[in-house]
C-alpha positions as a LaTeX table, in Angstrom:
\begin{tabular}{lrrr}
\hline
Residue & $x$ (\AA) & $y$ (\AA) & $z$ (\AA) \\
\hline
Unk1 & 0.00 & 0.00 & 0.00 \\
Unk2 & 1.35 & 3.80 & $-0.90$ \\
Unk3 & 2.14 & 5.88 & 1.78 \\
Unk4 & 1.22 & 9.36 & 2.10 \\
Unk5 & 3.89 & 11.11 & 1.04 \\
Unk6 & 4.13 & 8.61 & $-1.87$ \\
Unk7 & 0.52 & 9.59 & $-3.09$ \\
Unk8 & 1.56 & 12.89 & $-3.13$ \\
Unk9 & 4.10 & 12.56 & $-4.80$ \\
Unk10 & 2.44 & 10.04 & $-7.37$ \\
Unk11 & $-0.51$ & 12.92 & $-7.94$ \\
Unk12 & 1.90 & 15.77 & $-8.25$ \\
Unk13 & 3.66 & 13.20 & $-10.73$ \\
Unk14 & 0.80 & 12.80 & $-12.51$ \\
Unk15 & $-0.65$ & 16.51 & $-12.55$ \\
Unk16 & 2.60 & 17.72 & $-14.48$ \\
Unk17 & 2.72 & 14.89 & $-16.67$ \\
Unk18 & $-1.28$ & 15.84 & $-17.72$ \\
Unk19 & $-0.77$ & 19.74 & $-17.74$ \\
Unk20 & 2.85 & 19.15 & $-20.09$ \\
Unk21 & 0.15 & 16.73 & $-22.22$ \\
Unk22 & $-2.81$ & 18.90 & $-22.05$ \\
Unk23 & $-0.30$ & 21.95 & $-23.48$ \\
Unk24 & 1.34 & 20.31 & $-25.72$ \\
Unk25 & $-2.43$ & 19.29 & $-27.56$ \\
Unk26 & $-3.18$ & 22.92 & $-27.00$ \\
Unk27 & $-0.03$ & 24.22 & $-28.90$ \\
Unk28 & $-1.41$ & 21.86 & $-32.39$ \\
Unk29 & $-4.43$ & 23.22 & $-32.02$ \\
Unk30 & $-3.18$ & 26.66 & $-32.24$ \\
Unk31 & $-0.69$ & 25.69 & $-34.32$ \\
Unk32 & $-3.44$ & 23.92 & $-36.63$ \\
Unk33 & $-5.53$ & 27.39 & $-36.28$ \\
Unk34 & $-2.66$ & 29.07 & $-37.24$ \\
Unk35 & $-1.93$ & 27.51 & $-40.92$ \\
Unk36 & $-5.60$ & 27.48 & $-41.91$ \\
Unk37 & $-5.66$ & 31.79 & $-40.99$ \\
Unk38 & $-2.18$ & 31.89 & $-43.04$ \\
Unk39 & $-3.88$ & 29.74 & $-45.63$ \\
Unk40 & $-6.88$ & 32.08 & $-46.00$ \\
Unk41 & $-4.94$ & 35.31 & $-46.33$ \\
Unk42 & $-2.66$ & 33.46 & $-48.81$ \\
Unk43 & $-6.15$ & 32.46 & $-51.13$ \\
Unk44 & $-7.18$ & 36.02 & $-50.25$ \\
Unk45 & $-3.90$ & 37.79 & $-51.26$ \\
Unk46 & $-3.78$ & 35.58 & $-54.86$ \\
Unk47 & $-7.55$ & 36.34 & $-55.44$ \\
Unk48 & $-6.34$ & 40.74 & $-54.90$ \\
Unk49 & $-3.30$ & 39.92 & $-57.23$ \\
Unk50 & $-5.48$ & 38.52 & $-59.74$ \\
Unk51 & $-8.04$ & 41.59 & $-59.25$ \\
Unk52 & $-5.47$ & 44.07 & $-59.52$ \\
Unk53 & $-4.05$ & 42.69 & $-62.91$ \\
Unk54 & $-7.63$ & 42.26 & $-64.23$ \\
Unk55 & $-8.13$ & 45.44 & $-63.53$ \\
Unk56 & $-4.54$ & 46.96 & $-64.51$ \\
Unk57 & $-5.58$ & 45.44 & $-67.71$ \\
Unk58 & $-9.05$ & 46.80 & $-68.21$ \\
Unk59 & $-7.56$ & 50.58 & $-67.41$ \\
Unk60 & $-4.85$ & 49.83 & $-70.11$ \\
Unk61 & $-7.19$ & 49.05 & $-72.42$ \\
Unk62 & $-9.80$ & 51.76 & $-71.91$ \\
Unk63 & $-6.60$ & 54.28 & $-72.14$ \\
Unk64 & $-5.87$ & 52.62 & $-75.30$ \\
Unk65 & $-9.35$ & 53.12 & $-76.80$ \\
Unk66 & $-10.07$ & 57.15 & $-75.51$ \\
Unk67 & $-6.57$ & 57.27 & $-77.85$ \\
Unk68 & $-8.10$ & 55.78 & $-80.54$ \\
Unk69 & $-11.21$ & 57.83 & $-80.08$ \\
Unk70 & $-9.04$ & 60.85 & $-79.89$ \\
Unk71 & $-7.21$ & 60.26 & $-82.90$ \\
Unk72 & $-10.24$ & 59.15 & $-84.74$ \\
Unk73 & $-11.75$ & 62.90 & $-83.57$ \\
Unk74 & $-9.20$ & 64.31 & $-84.77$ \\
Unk75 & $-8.80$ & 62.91 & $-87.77$ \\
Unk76 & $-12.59$ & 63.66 & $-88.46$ \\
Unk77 & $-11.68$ & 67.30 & $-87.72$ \\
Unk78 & $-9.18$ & 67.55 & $-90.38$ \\
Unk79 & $-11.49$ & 65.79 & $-92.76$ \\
Unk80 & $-13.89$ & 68.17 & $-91.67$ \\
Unk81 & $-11.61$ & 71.26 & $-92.14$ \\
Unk82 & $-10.08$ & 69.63 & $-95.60$ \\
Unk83 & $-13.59$ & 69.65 & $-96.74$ \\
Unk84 & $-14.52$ & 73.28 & $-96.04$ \\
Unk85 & $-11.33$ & 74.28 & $-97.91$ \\
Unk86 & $-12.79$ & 72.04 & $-100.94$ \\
Unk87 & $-16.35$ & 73.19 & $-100.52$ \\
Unk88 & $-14.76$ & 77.02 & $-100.66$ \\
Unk89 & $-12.17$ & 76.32 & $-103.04$ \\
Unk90 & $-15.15$ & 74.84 & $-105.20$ \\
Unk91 & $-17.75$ & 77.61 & $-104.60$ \\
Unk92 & $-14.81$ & 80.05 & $-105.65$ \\
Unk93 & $-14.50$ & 78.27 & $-108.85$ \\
Unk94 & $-17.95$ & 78.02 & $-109.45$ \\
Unk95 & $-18.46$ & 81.82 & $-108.21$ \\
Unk96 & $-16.13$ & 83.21 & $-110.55$ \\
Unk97 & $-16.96$ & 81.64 & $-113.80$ \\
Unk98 & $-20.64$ & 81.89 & $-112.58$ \\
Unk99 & $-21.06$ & 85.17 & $-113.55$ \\
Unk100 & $-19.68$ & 84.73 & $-117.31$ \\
Unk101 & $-19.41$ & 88.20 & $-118.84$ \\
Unk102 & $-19.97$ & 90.06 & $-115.77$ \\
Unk103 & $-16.92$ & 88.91 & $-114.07$ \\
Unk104 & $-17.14$ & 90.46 & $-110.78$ \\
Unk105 & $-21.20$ & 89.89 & $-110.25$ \\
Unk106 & $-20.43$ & 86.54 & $-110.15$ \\
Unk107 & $-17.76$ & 86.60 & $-108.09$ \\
Unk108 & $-19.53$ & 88.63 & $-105.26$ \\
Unk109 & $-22.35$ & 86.39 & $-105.30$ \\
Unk110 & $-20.07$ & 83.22 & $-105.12$ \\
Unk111 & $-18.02$ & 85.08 & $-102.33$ \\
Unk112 & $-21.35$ & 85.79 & $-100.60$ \\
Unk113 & $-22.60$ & 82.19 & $-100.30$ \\
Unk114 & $-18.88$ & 80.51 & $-99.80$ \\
Unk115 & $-18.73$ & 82.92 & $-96.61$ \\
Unk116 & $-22.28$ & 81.51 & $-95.63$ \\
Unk117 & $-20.91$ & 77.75 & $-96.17$ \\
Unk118 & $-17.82$ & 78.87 & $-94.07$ \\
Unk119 & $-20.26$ & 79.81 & $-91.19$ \\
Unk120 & $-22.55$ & 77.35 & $-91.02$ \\
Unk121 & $-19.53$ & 74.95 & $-91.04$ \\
Unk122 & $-17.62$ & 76.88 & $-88.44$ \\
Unk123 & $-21.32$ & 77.12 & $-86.63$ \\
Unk124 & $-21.61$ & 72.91 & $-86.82$ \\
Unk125 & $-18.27$ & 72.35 & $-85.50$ \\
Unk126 & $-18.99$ & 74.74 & $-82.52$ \\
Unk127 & $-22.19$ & 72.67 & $-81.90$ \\
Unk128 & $-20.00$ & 69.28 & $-82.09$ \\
Unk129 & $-17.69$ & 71.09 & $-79.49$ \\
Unk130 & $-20.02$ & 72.50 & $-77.48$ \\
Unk131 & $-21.96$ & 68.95 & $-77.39$ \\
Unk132 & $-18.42$ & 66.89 & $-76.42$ \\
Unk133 & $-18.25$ & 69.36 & $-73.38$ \\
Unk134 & $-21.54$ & 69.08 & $-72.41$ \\
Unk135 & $-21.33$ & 65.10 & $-72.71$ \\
Unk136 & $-22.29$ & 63.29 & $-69.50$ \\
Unk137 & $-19.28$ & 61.78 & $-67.21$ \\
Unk138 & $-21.19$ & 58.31 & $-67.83$ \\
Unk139 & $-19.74$ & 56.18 & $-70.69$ \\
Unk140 & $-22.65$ & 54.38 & $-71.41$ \\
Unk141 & $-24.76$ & 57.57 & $-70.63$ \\
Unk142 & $-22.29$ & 59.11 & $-72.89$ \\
Unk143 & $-22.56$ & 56.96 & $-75.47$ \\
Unk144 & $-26.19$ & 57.18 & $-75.55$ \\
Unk145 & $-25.81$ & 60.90 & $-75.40$ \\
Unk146 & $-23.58$ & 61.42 & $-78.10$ \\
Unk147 & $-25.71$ & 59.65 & $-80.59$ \\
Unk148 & $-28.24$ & 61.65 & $-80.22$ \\
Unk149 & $-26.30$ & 64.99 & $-80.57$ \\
Unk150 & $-25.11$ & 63.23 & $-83.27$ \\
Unk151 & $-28.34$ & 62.57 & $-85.27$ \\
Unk152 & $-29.19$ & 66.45 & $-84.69$ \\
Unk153 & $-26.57$ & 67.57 & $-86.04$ \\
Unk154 & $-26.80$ & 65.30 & $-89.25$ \\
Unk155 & $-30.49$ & 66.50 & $-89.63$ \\
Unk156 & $-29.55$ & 70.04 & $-89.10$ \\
Unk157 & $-26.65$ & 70.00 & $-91.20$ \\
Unk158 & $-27.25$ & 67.95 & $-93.42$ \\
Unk159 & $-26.59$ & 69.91 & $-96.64$ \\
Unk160 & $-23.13$ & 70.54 & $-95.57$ \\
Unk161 & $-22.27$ & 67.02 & $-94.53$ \\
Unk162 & $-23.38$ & 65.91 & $-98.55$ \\
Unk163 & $-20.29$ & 68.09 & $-99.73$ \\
Unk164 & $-17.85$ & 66.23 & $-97.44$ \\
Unk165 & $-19.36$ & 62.74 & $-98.49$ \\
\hline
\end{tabular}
């Protein structure tokens, strides 16, 4: 049979050897806890990396298509400005030998309506202008926007976009 000292020894024997055990399962646990958190923020730092390149991408491109808008605009511009020079290089032509005989009749008159092409011309471009200024933030509101300022301005010019075509 144990003594009492003995037992008392045996339980505080026994209590160490549980608590060292009881840690020790503790520690995996939190160890265990541990990976899975770092394993989540490593799924969640990928799925950022793969947002921000998406993304990266998608500005890239949008910067490369307002640069082919621009240049488009302004090669419609010069197309636009090329044919007013032909419209009053033409209407000087046809001015001139217009008036036959009377030589500078016909050149007044031609003058007279070439300066009225050059101002309804200049007068449409303002409008485009003025309508790309006014054009909503939006891009598909824009888009919308623009088509219809678009369409007015092809019904209200209409007679001076047949002598660029």
């Amino acid at each position: 049979m144990l003594q009492p000292g003995q037992l008392k020894f045996r339980l505080h024997h026994n209590t160490r050897g549980l608590l060292w055990w009881t840690s020790i399962t503790a520690a995996i646990i939190v160890s265990l806890f541990l990976i899975a958190a770092l394993n989540s923020l490593h799924r969640v730092l990928v799925e950022i990396n793969q947002h921000q390149a998406l993304f990266r991408h998608m500005w890239e491109e949008d910067r490369e298509r307002e640069e082919e808008l621009r240049q488009q605009e302004d090669a419609r511009k010069d197309d636009l400005r090329a044919a007013i020079a032909a419209a009053a290089a033409a209407r000087r032509g046809t001015g001139n030998g217009g008036g036959g005989g009377g030589g500078g009749g016909g050149g007044g008159g031609g003058g007279g309506n070439e300066d009225d092409t050059e101002a309804r011309f200049q007068q449409m471009e303002e409008d485009i202008n003025r309508a790309e200024a006014d054009a909503p933030k939006d891009p598909e509101e824009n888009r919308r926007w623009m088509i219809e300022r678009d369409a007015e301005i092809r019904e209200r010019y209409a007679d001076l976009l047949a002598l660029t075509n």
